[in-house]
PDBQT receptor file of N, H, CA, C and O in Angstrom, charges set to zero:
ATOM      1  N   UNK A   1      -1.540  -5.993 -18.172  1.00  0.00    +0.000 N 
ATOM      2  CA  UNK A   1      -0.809  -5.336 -17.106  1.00  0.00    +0.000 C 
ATOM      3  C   UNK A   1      -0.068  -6.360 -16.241  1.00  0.00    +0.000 C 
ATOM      4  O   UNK A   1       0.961  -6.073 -15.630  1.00  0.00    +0.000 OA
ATOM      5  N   UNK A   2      -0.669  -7.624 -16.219  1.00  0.00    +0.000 N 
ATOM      6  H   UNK A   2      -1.505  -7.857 -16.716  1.00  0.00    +0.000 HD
ATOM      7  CA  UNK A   2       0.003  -8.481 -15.392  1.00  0.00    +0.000 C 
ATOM      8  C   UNK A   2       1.652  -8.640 -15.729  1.00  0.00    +0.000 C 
ATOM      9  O   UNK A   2       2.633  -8.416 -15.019  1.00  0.00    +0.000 OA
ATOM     10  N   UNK A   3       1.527  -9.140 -17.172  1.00  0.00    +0.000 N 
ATOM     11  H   UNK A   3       0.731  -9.321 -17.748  1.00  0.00    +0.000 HD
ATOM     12  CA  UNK A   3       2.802  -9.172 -17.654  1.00  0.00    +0.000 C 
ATOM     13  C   UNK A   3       3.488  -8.327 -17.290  1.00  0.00    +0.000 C 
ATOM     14  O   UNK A   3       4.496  -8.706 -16.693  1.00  0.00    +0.000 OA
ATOM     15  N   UNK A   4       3.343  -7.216 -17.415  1.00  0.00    +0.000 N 
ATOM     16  H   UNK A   4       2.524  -6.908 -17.900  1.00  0.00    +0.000 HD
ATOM     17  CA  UNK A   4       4.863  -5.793 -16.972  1.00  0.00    +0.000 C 
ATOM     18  C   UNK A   4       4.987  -5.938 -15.903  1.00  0.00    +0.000 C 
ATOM     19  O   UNK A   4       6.171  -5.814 -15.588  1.00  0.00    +0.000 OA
ATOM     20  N   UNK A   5       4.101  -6.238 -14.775  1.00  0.00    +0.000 N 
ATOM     21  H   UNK A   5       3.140  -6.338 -15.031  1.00  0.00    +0.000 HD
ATOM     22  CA  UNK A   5       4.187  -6.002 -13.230  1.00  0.00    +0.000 C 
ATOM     23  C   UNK A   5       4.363  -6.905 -12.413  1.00  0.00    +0.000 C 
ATOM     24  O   UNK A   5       5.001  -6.902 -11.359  1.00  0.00    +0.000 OA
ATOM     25  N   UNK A   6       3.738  -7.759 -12.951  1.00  0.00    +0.000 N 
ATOM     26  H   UNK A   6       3.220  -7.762 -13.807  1.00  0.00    +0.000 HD
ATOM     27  CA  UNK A   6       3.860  -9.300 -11.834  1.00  0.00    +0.000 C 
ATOM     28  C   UNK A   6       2.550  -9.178 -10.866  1.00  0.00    +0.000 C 
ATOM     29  O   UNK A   6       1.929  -8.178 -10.505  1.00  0.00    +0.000 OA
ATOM     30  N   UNK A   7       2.376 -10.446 -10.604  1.00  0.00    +0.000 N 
ATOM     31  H   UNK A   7       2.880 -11.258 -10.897  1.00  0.00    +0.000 HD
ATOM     32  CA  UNK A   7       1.177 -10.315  -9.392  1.00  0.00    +0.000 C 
ATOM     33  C   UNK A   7       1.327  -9.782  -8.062  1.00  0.00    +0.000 C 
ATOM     34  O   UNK A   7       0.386  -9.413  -7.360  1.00  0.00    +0.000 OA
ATOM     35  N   UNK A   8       2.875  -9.747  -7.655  1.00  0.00    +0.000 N 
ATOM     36  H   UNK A   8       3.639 -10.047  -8.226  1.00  0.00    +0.000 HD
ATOM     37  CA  UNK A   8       2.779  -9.326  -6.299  1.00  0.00    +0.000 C 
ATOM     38  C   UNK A   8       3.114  -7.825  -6.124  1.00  0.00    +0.000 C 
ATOM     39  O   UNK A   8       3.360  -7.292  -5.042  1.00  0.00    +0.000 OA
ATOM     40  N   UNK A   9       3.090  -7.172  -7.416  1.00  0.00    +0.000 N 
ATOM     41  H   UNK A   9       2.891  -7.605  -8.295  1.00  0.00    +0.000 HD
ATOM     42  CA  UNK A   9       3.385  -5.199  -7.397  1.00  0.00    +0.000 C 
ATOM     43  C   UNK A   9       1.885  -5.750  -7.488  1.00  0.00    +0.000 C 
ATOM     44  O   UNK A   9       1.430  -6.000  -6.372  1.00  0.00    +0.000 OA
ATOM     45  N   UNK A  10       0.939  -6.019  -8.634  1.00  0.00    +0.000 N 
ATOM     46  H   UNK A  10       1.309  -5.816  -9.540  1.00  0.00    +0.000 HD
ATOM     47  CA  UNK A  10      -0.162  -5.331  -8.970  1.00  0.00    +0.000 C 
ATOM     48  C   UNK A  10      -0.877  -5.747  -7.626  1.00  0.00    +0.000 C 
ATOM     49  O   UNK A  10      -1.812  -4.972  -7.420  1.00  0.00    +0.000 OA
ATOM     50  N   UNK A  11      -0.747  -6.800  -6.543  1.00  0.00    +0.000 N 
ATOM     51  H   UNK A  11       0.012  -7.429  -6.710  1.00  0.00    +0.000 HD
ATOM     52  CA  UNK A  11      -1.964  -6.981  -5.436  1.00  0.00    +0.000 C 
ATOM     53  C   UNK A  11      -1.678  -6.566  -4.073  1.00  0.00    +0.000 C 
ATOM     54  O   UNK A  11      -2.298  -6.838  -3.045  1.00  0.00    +0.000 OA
ATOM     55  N   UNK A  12       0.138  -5.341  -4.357  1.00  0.00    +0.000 N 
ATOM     56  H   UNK A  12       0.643  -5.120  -5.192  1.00  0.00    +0.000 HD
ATOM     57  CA  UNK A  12       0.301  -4.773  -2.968  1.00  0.00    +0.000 C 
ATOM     58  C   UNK A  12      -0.206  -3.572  -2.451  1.00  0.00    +0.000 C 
ATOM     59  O   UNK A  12      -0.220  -3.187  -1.282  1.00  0.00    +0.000 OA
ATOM     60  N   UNK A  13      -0.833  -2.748  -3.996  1.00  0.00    +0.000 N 
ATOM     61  H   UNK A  13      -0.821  -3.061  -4.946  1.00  0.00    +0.000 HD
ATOM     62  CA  UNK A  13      -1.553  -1.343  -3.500  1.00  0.00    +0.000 C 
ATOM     63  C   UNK A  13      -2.971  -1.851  -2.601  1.00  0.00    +0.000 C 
ATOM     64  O   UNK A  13      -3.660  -1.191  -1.824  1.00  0.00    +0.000 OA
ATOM     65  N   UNK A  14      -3.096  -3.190  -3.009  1.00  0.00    +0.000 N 
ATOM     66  H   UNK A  14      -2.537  -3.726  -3.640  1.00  0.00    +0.000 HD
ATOM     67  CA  UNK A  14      -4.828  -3.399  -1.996  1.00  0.00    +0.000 C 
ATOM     68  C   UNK A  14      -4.624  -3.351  -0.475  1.00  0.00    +0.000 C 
ATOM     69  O   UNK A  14      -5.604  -3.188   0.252  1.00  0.00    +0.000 OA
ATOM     70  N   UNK A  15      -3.235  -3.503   0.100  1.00  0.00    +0.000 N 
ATOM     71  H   UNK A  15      -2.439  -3.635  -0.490  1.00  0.00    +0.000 HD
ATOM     72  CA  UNK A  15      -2.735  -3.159   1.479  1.00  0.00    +0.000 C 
ATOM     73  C   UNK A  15      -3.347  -1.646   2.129  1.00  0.00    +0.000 C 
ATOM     74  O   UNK A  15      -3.603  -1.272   3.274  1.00  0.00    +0.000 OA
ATOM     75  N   UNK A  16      -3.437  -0.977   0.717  1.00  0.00    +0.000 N 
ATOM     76  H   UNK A  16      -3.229  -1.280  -0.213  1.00  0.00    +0.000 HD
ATOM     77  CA  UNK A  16      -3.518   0.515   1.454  1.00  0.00    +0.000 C 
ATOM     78  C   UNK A  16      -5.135   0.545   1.263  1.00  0.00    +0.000 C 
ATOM     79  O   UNK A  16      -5.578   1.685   1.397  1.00  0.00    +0.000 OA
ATOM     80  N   UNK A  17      -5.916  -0.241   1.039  1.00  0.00    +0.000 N 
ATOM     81  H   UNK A  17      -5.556  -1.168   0.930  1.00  0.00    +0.000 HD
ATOM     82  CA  UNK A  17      -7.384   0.072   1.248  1.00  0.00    +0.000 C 
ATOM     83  C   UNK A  17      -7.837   0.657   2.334  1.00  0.00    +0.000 C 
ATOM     84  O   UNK A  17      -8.519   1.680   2.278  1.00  0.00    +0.000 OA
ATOM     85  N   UNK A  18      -7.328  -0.243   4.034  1.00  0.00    +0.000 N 
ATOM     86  H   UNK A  18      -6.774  -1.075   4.079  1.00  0.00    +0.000 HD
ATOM     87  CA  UNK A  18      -7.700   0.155   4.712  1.00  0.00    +0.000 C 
ATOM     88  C   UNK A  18      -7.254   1.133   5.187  1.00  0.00    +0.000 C 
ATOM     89  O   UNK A  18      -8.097   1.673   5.903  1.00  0.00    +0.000 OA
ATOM     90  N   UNK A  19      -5.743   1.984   5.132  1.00  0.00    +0.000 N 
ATOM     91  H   UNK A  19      -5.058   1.545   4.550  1.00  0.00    +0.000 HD
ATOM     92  CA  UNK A  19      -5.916   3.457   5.697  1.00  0.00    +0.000 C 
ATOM     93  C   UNK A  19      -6.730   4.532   4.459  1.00  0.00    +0.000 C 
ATOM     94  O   UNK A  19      -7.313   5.579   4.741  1.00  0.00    +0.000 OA
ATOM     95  N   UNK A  20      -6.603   4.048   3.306  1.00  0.00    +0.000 N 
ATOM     96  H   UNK A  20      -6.129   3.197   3.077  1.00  0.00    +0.000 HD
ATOM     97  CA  UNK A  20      -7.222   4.804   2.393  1.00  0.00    +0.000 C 
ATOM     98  C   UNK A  20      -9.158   5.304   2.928  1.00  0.00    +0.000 C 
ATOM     99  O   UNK A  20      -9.787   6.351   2.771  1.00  0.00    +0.000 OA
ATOM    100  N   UNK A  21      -9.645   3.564   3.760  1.00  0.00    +0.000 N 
ATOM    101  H   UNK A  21      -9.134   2.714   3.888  1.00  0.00    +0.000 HD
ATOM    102  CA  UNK A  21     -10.783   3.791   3.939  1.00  0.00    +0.000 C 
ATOM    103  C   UNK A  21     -11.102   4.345   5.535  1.00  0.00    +0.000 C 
ATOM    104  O   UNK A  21     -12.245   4.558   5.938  1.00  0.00    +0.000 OA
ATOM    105  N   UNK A  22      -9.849   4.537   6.372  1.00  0.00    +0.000 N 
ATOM    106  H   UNK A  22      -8.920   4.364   6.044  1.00  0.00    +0.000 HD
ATOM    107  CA  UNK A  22      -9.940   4.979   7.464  1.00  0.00    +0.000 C 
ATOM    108  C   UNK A  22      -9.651   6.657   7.502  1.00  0.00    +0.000 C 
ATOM    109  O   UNK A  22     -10.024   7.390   8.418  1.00  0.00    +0.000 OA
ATOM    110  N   UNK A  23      -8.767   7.170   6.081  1.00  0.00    +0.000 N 
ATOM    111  H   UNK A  23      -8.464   6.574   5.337  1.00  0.00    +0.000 HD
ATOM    112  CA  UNK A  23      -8.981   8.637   5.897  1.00  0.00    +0.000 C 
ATOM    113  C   UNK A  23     -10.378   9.356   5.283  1.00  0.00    +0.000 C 
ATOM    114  O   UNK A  23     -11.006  10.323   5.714  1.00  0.00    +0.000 OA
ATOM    115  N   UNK A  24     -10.612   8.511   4.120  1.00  0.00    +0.000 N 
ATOM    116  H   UNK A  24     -10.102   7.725   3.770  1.00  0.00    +0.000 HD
ATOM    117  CA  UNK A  24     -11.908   9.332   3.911  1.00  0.00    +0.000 C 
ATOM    118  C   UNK A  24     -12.893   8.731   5.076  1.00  0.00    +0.000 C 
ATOM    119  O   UNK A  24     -13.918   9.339   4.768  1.00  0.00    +0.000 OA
ATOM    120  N   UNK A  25     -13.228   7.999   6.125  1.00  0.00    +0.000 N 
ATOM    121  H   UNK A  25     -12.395   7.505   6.375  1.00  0.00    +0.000 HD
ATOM    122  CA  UNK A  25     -14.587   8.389   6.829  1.00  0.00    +0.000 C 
ATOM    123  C   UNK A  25     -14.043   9.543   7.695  1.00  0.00    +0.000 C 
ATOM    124  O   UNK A  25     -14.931  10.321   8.044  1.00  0.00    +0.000 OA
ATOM    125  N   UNK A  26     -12.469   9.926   8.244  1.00  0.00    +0.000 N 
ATOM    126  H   UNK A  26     -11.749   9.293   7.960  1.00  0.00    +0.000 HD
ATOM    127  CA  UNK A  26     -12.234  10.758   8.830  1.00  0.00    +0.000 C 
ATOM    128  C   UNK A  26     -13.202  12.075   7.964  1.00  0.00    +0.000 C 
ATOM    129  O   UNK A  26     -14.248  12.561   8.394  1.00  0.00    +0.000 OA
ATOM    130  N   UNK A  27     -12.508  12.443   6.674  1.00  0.00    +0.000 N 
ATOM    131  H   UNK A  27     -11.658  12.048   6.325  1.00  0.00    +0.000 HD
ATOM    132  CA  UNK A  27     -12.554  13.443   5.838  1.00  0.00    +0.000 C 
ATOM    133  C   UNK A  27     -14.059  13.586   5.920  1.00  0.00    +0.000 C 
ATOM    134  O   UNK A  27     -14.591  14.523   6.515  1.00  0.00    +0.000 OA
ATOM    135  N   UNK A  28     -14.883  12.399   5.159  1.00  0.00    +0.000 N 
ATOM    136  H   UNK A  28     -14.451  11.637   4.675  1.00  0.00    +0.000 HD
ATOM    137  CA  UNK A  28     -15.977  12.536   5.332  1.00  0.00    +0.000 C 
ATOM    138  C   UNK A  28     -17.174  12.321   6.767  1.00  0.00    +0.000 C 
ATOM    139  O   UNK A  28     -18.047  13.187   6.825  1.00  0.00    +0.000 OA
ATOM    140  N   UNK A  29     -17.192  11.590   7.493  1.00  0.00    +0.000 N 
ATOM    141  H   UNK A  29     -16.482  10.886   7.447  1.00  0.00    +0.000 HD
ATOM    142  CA  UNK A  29     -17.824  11.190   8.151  1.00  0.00    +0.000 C 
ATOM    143  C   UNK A  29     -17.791  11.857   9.268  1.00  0.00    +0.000 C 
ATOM    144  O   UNK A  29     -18.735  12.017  10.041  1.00  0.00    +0.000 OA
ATOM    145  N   UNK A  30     -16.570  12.309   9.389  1.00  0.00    +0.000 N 
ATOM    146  H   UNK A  30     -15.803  12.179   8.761  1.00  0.00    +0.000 HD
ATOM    147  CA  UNK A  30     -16.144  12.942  10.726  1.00  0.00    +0.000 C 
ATOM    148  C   UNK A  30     -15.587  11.750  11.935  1.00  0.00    +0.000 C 
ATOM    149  O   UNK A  30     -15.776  11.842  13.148  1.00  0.00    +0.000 OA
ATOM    150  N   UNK A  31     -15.061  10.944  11.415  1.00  0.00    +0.000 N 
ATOM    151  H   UNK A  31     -14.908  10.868  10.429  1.00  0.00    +0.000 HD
ATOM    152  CA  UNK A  31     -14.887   9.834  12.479  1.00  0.00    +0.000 C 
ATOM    153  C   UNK A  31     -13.369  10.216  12.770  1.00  0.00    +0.000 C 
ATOM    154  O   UNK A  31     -12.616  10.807  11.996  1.00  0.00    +0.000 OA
ATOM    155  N   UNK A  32     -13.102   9.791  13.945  1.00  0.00    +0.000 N 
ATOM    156  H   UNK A  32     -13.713   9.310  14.574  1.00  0.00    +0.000 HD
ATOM    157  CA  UNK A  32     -11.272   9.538  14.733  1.00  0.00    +0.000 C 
ATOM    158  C   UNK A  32     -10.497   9.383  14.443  1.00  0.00    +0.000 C 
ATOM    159  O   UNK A  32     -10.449   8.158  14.552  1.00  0.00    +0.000 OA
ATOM    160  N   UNK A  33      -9.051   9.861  13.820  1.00  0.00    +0.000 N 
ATOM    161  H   UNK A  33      -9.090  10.857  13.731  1.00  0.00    +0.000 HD
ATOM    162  CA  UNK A  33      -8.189   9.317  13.348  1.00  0.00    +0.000 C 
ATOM    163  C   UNK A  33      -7.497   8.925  14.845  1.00  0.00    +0.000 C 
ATOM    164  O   UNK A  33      -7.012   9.868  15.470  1.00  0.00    +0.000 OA
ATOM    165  N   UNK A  34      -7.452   7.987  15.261  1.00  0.00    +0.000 N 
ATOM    166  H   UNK A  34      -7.846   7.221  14.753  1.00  0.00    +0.000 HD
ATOM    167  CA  UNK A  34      -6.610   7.988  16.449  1.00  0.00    +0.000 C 
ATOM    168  C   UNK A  34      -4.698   7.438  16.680  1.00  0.00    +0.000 C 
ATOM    169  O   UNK A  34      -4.225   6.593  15.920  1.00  0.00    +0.000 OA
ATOM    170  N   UNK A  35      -4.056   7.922  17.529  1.00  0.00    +0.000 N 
ATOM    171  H   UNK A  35      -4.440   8.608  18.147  1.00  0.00    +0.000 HD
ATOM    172  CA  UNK A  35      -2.721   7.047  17.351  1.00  0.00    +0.000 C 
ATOM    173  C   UNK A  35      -2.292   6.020  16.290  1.00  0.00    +0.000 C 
ATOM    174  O   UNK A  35      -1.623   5.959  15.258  1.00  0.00    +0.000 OA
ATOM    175  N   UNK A  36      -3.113   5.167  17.181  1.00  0.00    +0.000 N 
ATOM    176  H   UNK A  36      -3.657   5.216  18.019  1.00  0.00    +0.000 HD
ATOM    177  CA  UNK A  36      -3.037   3.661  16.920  1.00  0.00    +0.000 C 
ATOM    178  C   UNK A  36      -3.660   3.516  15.344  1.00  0.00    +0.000 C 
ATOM    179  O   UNK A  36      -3.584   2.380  14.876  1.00  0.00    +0.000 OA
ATOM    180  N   UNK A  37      -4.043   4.176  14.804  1.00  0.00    +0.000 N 
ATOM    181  H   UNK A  37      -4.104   5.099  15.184  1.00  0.00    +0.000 HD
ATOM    182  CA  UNK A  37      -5.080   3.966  13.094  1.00  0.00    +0.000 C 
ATOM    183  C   UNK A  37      -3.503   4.687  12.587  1.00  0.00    +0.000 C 
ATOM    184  O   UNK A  37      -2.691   4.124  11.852  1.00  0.00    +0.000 OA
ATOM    185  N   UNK A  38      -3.376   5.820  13.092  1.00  0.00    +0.000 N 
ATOM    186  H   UNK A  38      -4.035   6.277  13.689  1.00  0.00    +0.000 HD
ATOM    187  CA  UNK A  38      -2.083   6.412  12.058  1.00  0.00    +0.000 C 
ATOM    188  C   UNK A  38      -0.387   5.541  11.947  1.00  0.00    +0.000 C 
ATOM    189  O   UNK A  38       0.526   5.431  11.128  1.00  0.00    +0.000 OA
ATOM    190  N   UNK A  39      -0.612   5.233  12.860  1.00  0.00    +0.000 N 
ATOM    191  H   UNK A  39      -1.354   5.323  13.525  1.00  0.00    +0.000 HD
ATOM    192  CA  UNK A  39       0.371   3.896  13.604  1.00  0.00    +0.000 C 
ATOM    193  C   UNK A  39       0.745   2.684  12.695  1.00  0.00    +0.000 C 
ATOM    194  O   UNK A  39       1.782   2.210  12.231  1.00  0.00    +0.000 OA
ATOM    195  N   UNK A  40      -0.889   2.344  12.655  1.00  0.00    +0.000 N 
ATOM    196  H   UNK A  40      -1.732   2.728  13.032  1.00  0.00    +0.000 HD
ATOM    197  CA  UNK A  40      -0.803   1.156  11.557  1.00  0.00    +0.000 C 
ATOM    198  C   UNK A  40      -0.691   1.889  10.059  1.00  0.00    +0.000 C 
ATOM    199  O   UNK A  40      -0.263   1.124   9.195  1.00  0.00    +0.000 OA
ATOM    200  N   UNK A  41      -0.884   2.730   9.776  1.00  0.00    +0.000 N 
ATOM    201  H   UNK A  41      -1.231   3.352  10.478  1.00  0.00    +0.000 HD
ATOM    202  CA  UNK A  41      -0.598   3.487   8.225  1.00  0.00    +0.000 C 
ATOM    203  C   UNK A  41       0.790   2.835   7.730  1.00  0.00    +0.000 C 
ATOM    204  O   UNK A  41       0.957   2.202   6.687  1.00  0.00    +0.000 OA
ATOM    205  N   UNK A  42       1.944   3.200   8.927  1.00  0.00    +0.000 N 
ATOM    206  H   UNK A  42       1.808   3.714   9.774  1.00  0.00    +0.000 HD
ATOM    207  CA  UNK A  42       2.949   2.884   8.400  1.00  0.00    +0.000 C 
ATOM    208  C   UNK A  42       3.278   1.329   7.940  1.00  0.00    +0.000 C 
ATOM    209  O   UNK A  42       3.683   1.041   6.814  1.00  0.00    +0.000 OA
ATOM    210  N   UNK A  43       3.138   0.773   8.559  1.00  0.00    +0.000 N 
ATOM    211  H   UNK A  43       2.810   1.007   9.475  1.00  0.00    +0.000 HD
ATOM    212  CA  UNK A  43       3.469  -0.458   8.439  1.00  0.00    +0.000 C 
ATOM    213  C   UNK A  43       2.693  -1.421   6.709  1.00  0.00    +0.000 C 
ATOM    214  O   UNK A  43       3.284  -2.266   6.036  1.00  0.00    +0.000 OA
ATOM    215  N   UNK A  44       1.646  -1.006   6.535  1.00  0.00    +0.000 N 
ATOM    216  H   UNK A  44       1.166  -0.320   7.082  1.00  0.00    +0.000 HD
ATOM    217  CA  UNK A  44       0.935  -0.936   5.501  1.00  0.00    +0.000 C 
ATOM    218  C   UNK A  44       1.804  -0.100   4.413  1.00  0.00    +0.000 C 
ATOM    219  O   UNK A  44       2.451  -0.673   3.537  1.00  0.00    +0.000 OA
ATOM    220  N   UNK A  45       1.758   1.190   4.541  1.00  0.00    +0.000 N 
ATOM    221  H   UNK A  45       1.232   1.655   5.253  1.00  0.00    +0.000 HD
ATOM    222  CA  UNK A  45       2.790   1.973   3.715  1.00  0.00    +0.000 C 
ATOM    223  C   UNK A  45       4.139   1.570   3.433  1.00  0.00    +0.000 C 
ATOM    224  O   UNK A  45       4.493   1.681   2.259  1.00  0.00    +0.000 OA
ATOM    225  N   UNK A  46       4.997   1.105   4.301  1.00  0.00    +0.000 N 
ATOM    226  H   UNK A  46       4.709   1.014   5.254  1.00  0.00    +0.000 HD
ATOM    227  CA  UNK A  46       6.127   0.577   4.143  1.00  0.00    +0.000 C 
ATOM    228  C   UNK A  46       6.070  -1.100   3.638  1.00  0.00    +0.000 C 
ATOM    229  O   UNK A  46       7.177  -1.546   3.336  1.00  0.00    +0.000 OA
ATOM    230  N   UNK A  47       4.887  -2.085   3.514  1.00  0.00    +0.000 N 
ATOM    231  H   UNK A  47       3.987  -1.723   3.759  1.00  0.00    +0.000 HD
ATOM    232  CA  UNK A  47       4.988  -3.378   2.855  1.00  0.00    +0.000 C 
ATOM    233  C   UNK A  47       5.073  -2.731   1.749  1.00  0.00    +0.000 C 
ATOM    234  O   UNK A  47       6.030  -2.899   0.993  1.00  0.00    +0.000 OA
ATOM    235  N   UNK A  48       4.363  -2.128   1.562  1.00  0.00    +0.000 N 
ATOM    236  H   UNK A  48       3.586  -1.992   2.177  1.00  0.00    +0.000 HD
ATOM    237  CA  UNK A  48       3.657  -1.977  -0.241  1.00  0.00    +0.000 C 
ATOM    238  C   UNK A  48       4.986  -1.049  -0.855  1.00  0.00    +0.000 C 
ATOM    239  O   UNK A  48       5.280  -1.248  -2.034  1.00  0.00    +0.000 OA
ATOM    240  N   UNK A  49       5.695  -0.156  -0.160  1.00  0.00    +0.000 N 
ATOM    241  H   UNK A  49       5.456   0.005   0.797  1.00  0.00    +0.000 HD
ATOM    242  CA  UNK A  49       7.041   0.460  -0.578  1.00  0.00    +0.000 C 
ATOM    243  C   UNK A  49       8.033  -0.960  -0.960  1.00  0.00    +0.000 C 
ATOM    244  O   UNK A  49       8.374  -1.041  -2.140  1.00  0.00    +0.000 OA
ATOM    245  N   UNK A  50       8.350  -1.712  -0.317  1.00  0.00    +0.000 N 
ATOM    246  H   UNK A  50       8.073  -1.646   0.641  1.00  0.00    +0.000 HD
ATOM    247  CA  UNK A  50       9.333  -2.699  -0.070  1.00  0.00    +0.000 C 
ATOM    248  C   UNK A  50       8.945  -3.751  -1.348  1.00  0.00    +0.000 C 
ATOM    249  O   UNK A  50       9.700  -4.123  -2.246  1.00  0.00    +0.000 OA
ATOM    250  N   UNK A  51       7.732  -4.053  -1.165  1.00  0.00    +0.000 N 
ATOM    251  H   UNK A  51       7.119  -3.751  -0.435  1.00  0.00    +0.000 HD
ATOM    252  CA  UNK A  51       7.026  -5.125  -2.643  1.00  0.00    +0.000 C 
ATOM    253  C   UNK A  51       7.567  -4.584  -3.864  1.00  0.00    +0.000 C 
ATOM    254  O   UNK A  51       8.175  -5.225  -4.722  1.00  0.00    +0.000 OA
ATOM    255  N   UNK A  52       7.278  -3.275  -3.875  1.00  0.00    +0.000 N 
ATOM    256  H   UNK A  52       6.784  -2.755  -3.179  1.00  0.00    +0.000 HD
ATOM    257  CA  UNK A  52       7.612  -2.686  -4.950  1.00  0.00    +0.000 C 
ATOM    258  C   UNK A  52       8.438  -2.230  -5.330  1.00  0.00    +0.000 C 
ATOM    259  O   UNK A  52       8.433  -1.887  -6.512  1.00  0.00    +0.000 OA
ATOM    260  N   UNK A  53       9.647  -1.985  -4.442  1.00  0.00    +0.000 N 
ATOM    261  H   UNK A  53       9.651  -2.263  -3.481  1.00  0.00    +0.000 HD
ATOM    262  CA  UNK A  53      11.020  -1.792  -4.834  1.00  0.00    +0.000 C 
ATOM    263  C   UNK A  53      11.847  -2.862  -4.838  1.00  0.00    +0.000 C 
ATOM    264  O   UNK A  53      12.988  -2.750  -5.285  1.00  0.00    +0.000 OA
ATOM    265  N   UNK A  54      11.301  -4.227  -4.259  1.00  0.00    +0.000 N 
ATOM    266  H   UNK A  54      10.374  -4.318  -3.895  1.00  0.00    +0.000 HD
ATOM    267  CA  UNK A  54      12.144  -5.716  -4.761  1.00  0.00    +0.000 C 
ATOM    268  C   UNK A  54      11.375  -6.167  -6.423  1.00  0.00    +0.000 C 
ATOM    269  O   UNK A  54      12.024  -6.688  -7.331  1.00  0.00    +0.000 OA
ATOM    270  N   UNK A  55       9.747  -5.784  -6.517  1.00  0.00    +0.000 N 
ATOM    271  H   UNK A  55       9.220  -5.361  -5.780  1.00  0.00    +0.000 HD
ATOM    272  CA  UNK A  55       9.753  -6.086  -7.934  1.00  0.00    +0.000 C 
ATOM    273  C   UNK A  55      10.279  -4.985  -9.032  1.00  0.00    +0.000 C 
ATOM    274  O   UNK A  55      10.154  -5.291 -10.218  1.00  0.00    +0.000 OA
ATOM    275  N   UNK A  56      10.871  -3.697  -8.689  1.00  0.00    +0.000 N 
ATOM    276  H   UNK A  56      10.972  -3.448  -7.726  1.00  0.00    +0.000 HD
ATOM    277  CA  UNK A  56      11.201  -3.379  -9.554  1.00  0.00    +0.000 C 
ATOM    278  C   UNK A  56      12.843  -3.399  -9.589  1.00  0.00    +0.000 C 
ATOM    279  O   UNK A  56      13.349  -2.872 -10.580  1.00  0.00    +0.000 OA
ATOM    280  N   UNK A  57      13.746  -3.971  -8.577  1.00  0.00    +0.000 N 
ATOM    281  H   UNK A  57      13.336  -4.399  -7.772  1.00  0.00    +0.000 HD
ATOM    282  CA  UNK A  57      14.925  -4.351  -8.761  1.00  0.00    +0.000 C 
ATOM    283  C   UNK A  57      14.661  -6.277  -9.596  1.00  0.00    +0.000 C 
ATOM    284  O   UNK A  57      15.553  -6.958 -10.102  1.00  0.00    +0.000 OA
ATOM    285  N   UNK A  58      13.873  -6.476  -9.519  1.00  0.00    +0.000 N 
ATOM    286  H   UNK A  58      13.149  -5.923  -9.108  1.00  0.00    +0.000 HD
ATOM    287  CA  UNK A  58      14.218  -7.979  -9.474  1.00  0.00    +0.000 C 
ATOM    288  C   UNK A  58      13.913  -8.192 -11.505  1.00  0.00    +0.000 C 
ATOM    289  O   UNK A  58      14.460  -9.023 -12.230  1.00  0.00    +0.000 OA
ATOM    290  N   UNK A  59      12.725  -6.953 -11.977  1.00  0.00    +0.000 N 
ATOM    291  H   UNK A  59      12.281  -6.278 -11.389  1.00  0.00    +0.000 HD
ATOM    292  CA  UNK A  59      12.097  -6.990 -13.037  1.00  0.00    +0.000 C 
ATOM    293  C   UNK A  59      13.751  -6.224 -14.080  1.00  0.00    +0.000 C 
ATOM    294  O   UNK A  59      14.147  -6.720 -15.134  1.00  0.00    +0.000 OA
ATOM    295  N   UNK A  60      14.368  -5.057 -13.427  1.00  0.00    +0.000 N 
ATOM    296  H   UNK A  60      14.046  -4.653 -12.570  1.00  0.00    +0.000 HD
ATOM    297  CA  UNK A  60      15.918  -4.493 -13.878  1.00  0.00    +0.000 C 
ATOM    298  C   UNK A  60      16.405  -5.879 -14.230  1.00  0.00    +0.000 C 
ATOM    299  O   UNK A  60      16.392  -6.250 -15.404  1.00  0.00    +0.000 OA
ATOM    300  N   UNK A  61      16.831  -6.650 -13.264  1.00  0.00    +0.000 N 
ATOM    301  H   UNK A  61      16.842  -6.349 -12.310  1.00  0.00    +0.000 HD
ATOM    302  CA  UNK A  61      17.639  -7.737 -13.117  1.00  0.00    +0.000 C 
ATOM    303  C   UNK A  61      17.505  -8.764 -14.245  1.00  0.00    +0.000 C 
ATOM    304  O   UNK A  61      18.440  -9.424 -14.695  1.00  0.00    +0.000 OA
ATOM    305  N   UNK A  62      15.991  -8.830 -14.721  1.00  0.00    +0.000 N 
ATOM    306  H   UNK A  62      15.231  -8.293 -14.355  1.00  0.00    +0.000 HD
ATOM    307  CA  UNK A  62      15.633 -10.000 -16.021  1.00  0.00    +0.000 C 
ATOM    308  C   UNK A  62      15.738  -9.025 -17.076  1.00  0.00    +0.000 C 
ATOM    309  O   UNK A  62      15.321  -9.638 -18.058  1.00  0.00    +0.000 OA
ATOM    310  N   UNK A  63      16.044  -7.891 -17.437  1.00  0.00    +0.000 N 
ATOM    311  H   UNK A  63      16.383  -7.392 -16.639  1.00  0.00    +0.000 HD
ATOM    312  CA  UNK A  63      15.801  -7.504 -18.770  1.00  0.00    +0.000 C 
ATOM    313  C   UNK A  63      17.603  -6.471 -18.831  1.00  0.00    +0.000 C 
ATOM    314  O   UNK A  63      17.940  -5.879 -19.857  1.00  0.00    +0.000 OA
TER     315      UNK A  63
């Protein structure tokens, strides 16, 4: 998998661990989603958009 993707698509979904792990204790645990937790979602959401739309213009570009 490395080969098709490159290291920096395959190690930008680990960005979203932490809202991934701040929705399920919501879901489960019953804990806070507050402002500031949904706040930071984006910014997390939008690296890992951006990683991945320069490696998949840049991967077009070599083949």
């Amino acid at each position: 998998m490395l080969h098709q993707v490159g290291i920096t698509a395959l190690n930008a979904p680990l960005s979203l661990v932490a809202p991934a792990t701040a929705m399920t204790g919501a879901m489960l645990l019953g804990e806070p989603l507050t402002l500031l937790t949904l706040a930071g979602f984006a910014p997390c959401g939008g690296g890992v958009a951006v990683v991945l739309v320069v490696e998949a213009r840049a991967t077009r570009a070599d083949a």
